[in-house]
C-alpha positions as a printed Julia matrix, in Angstrom:
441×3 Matrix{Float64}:
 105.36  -44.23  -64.11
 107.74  -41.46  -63.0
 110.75  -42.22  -61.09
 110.03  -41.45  -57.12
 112.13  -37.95  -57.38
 110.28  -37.14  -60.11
 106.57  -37.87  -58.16
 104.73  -35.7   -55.47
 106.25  -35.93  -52.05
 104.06  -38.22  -49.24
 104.39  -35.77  -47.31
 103.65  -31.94  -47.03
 107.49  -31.71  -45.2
 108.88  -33.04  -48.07
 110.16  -30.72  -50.95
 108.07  -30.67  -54.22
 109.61  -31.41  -57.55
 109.57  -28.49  -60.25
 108.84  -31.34  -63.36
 105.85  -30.3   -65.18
 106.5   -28.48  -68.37
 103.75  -26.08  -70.42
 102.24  -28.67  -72.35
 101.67  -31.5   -69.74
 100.14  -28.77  -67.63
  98.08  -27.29  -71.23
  97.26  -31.01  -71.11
  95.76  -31.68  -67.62
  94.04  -28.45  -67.78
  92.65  -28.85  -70.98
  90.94  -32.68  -70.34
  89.71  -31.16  -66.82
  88.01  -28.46  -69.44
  85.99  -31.49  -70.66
  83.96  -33.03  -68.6
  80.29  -35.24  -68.63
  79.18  -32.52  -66.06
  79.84  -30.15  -68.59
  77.44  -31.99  -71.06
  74.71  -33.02  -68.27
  75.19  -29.43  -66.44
  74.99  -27.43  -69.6
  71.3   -26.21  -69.08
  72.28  -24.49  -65.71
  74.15  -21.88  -68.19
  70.57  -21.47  -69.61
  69.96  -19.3   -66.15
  66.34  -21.82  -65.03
  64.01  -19.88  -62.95
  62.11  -21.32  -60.09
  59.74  -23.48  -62.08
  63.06  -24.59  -64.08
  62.17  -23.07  -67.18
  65.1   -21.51  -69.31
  65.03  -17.86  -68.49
  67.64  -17.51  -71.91
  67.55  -19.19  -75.45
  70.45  -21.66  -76.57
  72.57  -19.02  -78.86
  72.26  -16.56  -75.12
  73.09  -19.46  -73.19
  75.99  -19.93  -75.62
  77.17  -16.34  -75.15
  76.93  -16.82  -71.19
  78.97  -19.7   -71.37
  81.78  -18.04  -73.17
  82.05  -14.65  -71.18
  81.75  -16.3   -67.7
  83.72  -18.91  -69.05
  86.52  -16.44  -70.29
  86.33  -14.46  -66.98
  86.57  -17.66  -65.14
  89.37  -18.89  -66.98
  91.51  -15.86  -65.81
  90.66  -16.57  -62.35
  92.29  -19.82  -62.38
  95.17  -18.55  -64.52
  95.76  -15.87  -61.27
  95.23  -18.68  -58.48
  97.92  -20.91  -60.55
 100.18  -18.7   -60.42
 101.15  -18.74  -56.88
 101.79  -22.28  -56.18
 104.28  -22.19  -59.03
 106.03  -19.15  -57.11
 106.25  -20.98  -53.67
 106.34  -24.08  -54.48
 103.52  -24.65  -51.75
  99.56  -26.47  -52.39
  96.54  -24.36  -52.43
  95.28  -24.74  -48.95
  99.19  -23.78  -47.47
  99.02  -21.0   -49.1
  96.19  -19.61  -47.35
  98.73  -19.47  -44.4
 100.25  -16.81  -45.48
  96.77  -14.71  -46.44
  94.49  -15.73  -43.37
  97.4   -17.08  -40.72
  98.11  -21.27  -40.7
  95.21  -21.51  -37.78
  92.51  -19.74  -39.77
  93.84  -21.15  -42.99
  91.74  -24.17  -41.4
  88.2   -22.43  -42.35
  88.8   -22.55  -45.84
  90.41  -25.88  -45.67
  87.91  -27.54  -44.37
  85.61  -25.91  -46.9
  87.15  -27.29  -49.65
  87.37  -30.73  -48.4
  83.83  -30.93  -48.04
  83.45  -29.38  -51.81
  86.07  -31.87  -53.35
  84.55  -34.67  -51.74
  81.41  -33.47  -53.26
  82.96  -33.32  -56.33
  84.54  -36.5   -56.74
  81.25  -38.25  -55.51
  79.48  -35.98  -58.72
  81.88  -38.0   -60.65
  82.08  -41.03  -59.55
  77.69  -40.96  -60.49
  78.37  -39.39  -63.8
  80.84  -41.9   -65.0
  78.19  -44.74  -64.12
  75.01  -42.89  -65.32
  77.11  -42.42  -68.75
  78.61  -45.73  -68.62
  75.15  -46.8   -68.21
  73.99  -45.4   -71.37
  77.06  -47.49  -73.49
  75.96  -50.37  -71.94
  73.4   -51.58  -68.93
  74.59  -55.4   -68.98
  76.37  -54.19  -66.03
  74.27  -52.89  -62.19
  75.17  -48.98  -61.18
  76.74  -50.21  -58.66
  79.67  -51.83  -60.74
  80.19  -48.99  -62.92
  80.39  -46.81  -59.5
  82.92  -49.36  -58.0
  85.29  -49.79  -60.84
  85.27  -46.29  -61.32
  86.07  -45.9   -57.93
  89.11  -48.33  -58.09
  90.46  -46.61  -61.45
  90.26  -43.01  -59.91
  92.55  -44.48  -56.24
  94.77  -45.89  -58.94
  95.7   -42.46  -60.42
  96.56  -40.81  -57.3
  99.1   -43.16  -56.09
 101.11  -41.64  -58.86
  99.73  -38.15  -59.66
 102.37  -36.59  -61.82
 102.72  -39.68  -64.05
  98.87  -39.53  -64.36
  99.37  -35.95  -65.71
 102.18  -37.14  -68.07
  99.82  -40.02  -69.09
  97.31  -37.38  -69.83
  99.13  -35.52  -72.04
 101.01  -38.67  -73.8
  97.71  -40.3   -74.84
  94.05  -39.28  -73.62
  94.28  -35.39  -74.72
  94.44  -36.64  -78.23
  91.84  -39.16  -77.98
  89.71  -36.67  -76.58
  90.08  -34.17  -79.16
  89.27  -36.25  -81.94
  86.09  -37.5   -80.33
  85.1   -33.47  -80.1
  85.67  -33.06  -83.45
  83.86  -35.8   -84.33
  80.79  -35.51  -82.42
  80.73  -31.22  -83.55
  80.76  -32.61  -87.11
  77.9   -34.84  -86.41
  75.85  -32.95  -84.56
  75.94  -29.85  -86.59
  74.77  -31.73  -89.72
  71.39  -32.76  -87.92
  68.01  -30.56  -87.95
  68.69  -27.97  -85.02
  65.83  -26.11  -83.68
  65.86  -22.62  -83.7
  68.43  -21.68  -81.2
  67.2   -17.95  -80.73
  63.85  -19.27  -79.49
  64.13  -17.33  -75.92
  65.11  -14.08  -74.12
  68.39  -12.59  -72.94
  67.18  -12.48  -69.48
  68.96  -13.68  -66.29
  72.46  -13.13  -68.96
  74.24  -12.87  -65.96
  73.12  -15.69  -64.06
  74.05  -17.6   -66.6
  77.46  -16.61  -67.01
  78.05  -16.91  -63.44
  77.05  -20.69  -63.42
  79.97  -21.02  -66.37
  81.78  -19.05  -64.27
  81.48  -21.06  -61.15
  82.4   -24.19  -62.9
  85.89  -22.83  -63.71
  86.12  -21.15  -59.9
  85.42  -24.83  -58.93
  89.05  -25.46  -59.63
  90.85  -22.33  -58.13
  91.07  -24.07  -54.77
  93.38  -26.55  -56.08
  95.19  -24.87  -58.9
  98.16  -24.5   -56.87
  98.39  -28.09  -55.78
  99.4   -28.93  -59.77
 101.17  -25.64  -59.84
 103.39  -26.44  -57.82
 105.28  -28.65  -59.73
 105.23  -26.08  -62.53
 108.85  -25.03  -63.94
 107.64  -21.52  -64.77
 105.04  -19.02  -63.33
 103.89  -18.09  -67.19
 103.52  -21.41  -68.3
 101.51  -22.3   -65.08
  99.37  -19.17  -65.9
  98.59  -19.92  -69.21
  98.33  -23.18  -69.12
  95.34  -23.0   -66.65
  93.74  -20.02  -68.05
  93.77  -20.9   -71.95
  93.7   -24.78  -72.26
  91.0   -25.11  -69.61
  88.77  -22.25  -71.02
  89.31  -23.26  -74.41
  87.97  -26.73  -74.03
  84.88  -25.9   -71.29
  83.77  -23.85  -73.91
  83.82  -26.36  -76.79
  82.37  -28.88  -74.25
  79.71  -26.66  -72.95
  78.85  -25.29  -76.95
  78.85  -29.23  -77.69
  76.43  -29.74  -74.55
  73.89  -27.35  -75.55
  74.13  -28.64  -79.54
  73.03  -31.68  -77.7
  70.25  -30.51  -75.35
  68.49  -28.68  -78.52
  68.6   -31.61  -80.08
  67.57  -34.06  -77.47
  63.96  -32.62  -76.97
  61.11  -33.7   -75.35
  63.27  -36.22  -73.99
  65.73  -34.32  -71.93
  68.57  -36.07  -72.15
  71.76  -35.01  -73.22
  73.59  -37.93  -73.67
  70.94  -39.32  -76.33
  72.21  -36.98  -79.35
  75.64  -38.04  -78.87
  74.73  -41.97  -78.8
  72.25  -41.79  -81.83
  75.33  -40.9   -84.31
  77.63  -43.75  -85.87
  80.2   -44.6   -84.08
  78.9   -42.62  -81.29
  79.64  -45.35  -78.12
  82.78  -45.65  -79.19
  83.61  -41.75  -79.32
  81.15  -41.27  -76.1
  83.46  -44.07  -74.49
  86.4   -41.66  -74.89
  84.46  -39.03  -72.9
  83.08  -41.55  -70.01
  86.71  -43.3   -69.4
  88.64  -39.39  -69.26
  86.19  -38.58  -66.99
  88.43  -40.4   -64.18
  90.97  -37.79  -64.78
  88.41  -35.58  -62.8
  87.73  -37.53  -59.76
  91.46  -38.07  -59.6
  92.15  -34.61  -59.59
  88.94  -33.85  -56.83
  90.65  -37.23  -54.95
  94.17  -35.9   -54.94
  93.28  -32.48  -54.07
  91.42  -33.44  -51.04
  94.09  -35.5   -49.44
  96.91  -32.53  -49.91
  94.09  -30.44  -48.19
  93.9   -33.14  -45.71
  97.48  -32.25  -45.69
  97.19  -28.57  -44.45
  95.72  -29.92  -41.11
  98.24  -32.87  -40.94
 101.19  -31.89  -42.39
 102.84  -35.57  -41.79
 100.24  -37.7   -43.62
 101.12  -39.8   -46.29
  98.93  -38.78  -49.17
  99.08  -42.34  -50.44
  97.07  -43.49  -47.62
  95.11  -40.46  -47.75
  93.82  -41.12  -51.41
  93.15  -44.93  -50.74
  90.9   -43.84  -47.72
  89.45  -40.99  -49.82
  88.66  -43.29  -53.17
  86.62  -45.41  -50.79
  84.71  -42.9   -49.09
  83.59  -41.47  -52.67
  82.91  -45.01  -53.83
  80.65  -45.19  -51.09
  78.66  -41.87  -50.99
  78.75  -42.28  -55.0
  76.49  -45.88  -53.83
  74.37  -44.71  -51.57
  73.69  -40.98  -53.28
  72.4   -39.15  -56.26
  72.8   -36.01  -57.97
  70.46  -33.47  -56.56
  71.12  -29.09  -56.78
  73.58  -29.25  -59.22
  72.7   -26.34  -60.11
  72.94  -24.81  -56.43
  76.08  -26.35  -55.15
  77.79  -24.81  -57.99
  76.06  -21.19  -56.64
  77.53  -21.71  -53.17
  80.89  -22.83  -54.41
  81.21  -19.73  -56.34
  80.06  -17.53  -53.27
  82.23  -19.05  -50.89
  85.82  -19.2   -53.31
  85.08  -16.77  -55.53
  85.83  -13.42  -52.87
  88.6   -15.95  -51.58
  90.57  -15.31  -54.9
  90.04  -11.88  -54.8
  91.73  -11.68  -51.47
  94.17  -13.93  -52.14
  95.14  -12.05  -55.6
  95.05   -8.33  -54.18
  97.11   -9.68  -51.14
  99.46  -11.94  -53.03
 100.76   -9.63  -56.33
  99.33   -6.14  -54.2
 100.36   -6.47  -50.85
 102.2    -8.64  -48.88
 103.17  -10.98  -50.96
 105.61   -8.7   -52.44
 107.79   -8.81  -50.09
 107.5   -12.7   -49.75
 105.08  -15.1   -48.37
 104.29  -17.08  -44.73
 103.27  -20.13  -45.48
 105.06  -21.52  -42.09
 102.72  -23.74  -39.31
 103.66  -20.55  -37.44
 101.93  -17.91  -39.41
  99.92  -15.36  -37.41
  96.55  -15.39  -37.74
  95.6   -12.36  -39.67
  91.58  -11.46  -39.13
  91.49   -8.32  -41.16
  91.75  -10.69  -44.63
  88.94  -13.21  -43.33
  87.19   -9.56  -42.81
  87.41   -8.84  -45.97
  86.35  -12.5   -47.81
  83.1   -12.25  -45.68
  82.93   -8.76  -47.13
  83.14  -10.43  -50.59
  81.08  -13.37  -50.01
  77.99  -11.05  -48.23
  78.15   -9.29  -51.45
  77.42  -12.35  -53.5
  74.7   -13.77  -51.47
  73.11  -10.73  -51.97
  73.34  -10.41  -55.43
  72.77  -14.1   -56.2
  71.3   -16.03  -53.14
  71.45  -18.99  -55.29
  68.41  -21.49  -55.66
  69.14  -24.13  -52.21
  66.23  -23.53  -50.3
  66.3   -22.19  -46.84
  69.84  -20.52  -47.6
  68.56  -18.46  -50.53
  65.03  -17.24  -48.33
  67.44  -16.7   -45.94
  69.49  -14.17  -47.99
  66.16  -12.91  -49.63
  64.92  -11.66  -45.69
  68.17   -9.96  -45.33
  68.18   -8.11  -48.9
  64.42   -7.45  -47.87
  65.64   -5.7   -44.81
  68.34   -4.0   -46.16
  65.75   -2.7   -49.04
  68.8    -3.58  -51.18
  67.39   -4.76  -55.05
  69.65   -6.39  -57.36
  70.11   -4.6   -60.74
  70.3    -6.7   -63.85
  73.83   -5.87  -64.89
  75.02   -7.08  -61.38
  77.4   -10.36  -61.81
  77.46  -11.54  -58.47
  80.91  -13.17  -58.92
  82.7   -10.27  -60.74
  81.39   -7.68  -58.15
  82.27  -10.14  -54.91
  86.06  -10.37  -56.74
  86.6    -6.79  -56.84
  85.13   -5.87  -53.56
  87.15   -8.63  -51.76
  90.0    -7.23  -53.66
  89.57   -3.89  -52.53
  88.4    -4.68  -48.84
  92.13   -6.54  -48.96
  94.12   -3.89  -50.21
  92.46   -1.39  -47.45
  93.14   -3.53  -44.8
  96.77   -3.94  -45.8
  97.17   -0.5   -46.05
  95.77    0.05  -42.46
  97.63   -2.87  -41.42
 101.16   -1.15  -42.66
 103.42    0.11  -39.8
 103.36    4.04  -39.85
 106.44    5.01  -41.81
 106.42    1.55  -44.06
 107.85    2.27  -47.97
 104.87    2.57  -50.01
């Protein structure tokens, strides 16, 4: 592993090393891109109505994917950037946009998300490992996956070298493989559907990639340049979600009646082997969900060692990841991308627009700064009432309120897109009215 100069600081006081170079950051991004979730999640892109019935063939599904995908992918490119700038982790950074007291909202927020998160992974990795082999009880899969993801945080930046030195590789041939494989067998007609609910769809990509702005800057941070950090987040993630997800739907059209999407990918030869690949990378997002959470942690308690942090973090995932299963995939990712999405858009329009021009507060003594949180609620309102999502109670709450306001989503409405720009905007006119009469322009 890296040398201790070279490794994150225990402590947010601490200053953090500028080490990571384009293509170990193309490298983390791009495994991060592929994911289990990506292959199990696939048929959210495939916007399911009420009943769960695909609202949008495979090939629209496909074309979803891509555009919100694309769109997403830029997102996280702008919330890497940042971090790489200050030198500060996601969640400090909202010091200087919301004030370090009200930064706490949003903190807390995303510790409840990445915790979610990591316990997602922690029961993918043993549902898939399952699949390779069932001589060994959930339960041990959950553990030892548990154990391996702990492991990788002690040392985060030499997990991210490790990444690029050796798994990246492995993982690409095992895509290649599996596309030539799965392409040669009998695929149903993948225009068999409508075009309806286009947007929907693309906003579930979309929200997969926003899943990730919240802790772009925590790996950004150790970035040596602002335009690597950008386009290492926006092109080698996008890039490889959309193989993964175009691979994920090649396997749900061919997996049928019976519904599962790992089946098509263990029915080829050599397939456990190559699937293996997939199933033991899949640690490298826990880790990342893991790590994230304890520099969050962080935020509130600037003086706690991340190292004890993780430990205590790996075990409470282990244990949800026990006692839980995977429910509303479908809407947690819906109310992720309502909550973080209008964040960005803030935080961009403030950060390279406003304020941050003239530098950045991302002291414990920041003032608290209630006009931004004005406008996120601005931009998260907006989304709810474009896409209430599918969690029940929350979205018939949202439906009363559009009822009252006699407000009717059109169908070229992307709930994320429009949320991002009127965030923006409500941003920019607050810092405009916030300016001191006689300011420079």
């Amino acid at each position: 592993m890296a040398s201790a100069v070279d490794e994150v600081p225990y402590t947010l006081d601490e200053p953090a090393p500028k080490v990571l170079g384009f293509w170990d950051q193309s490298a983390f991004w791009a495994n991060l891109g592929v994911s289990l979730l990506a292959f199990s999640g696939a048929y959210t892109v495939l916007a399911p109505d009420e009943d769960g019935v695909p609202t949008l063939s495979i090939a629209a599904g496909i074309v979803a994917m891509i555009v919100g995908t694309a769109v997403g992918g830029l997102m996280l490119g702008l919330a890497a950037v940042p971090g790489a700038r200050t030198g500060r982790p996601a969640m400090v950074l909202l010091r200087g946009l919301f004030g370090a007291r009200l930064s706490y909202v949003p903190t807390v927020l995303n510790i409840a998300q990445l915790v979610g998160w990591g316990t997602f992974e922690l029961i993918v990795i043993a549902d898939a490992a399952r699949h390779l082999w069932d001589g060994v009880p959930r339960w041990g899969y959950v553990i030892a996956a548990g154990v391996l993801t702990t492991a990788l945080t002690i040392w985060p930046l030499g997990s991210v070298r490790l990444l690029r030195r050796y798994v990246t590789a492995a993982v690409m041939v095992a895509l290649v493989y599996f596309y030539v494989r799965l392409v040669r067998e009998p695929l149903p007609d993948l225009t068999d559907g409508g075009w309806d609910g286009f947007l929907i769809g693309a906003d579930a990509a979309l929200a997969v990639s926003i899943s990730w702005v919240p802790v772009a800057a925590d790996y950004t941070r150790h970035a040596r340049s602002e335009r690597g950090a950008f386009g290492a987040a926006a092109v080698g993630y996008s890039v490889t979600q959309i193989v993964a997800y175009v691979l994920g739907l090649l396997a749900l059209a061919l997996a049928g009646a019976t519904g599962n999407v790992f089946d098509p990918f263990l029915a080829v030869p050599l397939g456990v082997l190559f699937f293996g690949v997939f199933v033991l990378r899949e640690a490298d997002q826990s880790f990342a969900n893991v790590y994230s959470t304890a520099v969050s942690i962080q935020n509130l308690a600037p003086r706690a060692d991340r190292r004890v942090l993780t430990v205590a973090l790996g075990a409470l995932i282990t244990v949800l990841a026990l006692a839980l299963d995977i429910g509303d995939y479908a809407g947690f990712l819906s109310l992720i991308g309502s909550v973080f999405v209008p964040m960005l858009g803030v935080l961009a329009a403030d950060f390279f627009l406003g304020r941050g021009r003239d530098g950045w507060d991302g002291s414990a003594a920041a003032p608290s700064r209630w006009g931004m949180v004005a406008a996120w609620v601005v931009g998260f309102v907006a989304y709810q009432l474009i896409n209430p999502g599918t969690v029940s109670g929350w979205a018939g709450f949202w439906t009363d309120v559009r009822n009252l306001l006699n407000f009717a989503p059109q169908s070229w409405m992307s709930a994320s897109l429009l949320s991002f720009l009127l965030a923006g905007a409500a941003a920019l006119a607050v810092g405009r009215l916030a300016k001191p009469r006689g300011a420079a322009r």
